[in-house]
N, C-alpha and C positions, 0 to 999 in steps of 0.2 A: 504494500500500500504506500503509496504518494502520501509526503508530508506537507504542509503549508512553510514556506520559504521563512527565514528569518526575518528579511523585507517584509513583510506581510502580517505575520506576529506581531512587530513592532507596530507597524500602522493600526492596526484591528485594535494593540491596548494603549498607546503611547499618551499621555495624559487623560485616562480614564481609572476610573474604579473596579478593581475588579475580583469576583470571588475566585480563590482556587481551590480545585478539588482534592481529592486527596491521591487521585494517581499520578497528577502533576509532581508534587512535589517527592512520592514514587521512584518516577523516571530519573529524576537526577541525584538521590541517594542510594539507588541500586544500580544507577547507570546504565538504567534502560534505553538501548537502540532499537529505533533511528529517534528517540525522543530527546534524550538526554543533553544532547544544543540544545532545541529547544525553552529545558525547561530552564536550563543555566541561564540562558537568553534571559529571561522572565524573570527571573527571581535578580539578575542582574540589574534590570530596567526598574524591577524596585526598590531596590537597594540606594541606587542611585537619585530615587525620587523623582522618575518619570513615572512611573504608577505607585496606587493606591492598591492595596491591598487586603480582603478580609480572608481569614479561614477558620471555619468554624471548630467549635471545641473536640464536635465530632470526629473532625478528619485528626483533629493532633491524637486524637483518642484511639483511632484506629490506623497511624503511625506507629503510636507509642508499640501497638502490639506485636509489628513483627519482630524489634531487637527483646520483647517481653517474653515471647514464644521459644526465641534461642536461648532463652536463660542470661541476655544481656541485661539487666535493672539498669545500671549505669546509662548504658546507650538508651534507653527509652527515656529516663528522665533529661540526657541531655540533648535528645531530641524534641521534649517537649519545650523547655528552657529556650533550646535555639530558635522553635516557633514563635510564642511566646515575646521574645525580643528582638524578633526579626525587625530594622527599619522599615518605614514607613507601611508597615502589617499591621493589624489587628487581629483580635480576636472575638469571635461572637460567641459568647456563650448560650445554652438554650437555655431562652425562660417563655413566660408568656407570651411577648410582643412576638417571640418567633414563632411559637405555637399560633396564633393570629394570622399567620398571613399563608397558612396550608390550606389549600382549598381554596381559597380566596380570592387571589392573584389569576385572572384567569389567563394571563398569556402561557402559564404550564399547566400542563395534563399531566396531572397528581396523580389520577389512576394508575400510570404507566411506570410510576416511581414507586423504588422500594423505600420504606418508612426511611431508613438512615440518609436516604440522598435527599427526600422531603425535607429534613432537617437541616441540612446542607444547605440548597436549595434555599431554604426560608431564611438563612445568615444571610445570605447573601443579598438577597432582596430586603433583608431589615436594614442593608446599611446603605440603601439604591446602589447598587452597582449597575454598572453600564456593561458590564460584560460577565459570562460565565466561564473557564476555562477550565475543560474538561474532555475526556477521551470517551467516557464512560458510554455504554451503550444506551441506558435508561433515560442519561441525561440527555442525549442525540435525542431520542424516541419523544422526549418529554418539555424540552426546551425550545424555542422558537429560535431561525438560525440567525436572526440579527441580536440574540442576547446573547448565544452558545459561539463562545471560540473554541473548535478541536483541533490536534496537531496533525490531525487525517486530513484528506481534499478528499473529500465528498465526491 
C-alpha cells in the first residue's frame, strides 16, 4: 500500500489541531515501516510548535500496555511520563464533557466504532481539532475524510 508523501502530511496538519491515535504514535516506537517517517515527521512538526496536539488518556493507557505485557514497568511508566510532557500535546482525560459528545457529533458513525476508539474519538473532538490522525480501520469506516488524516492513499 501507497503512503501519503511527507509534503502532504505537512500540509493536511501544519498549523492545525490535531488528535492522534494510538497507532500513530505505535509506528514510531516500534519502528513500524513504511510509517515510521511519517510518524517522526508528526511528532517533529509538534514538537517544534507547528501543530497542536491532543491524545487521549486512553491511547497512553493502551501504550503503556505493551512495554507492561513484556514485564517492562519502567518502560510503561516512562512512556507515559514522555506522553504526558510531550511539547505543545495535551492530554484529554475521560470525564463527562467526553462522555457528551458520543453519539452526538453527527459527522461520525459511532455504530461502526469500537467503544475505546468512541473514547478516543470524543478527546478529540472535546478539544475541536481540525484533524484526526489515524490508520485504524474503524476510524477510516467511521470518520468523514476531511476530519481523518491516514498515512494510507486511499
Amino acid at each position: 500500500m501507497s503512503t501519503i508523501s511527507p509534503a502532504d502530511l505537512e500540509k493536511k496538519v501544519k498549523d492545525k489541531k490535531v488528535l492522534i491515535d494510538t497507532n500513530i504514535v505505535i509506528y514510531l516506537t516500534d519502528k513500524v515501516e513504511p510509517y515510521e517517517g511519517l510518524s517522526r515527521l508528526l511528532f517533529t512538526l509538534i514538537e517544534e510548535g507547528n501543530v497542536n496536539a491532543i491524545i487521549s488518556v486512553v491511547s497512553i493507557g493502551e501504550l503503556m500496555q505493551g512495554p507492561l505485557k513484556k514485564g517492562l514497568t519502567g518502560n510503561a511508566l516512562k512512556v507515559k511520563e514522555y506522553l504526558l510532557n510531550f511539547p505543545n500535546m495535551s492530554c484529554q482525560m475521560i470525564n463527562e464533557d467526553v462522555l457528551e459528545i458520543i453519539g452526538v457529533d453527527n459527522r461520525i458513525k459511532w455504530a461502526k466504532l469500537r467503544t475505546i476508539d468512541s473514547l478516543i474519538i470524543a478527546s478529540g473532538l472535546k478539544n475541536d481539532t481540525d484533524r484526526i490522525i489515524s490508520n485504524d480501520l474503524h476510524f477510516k469506516q467511521a470518520v468523514p475524510k476531511d476530519l481523518l488524516v491516514s498515512f494510507d492513499l486511499e
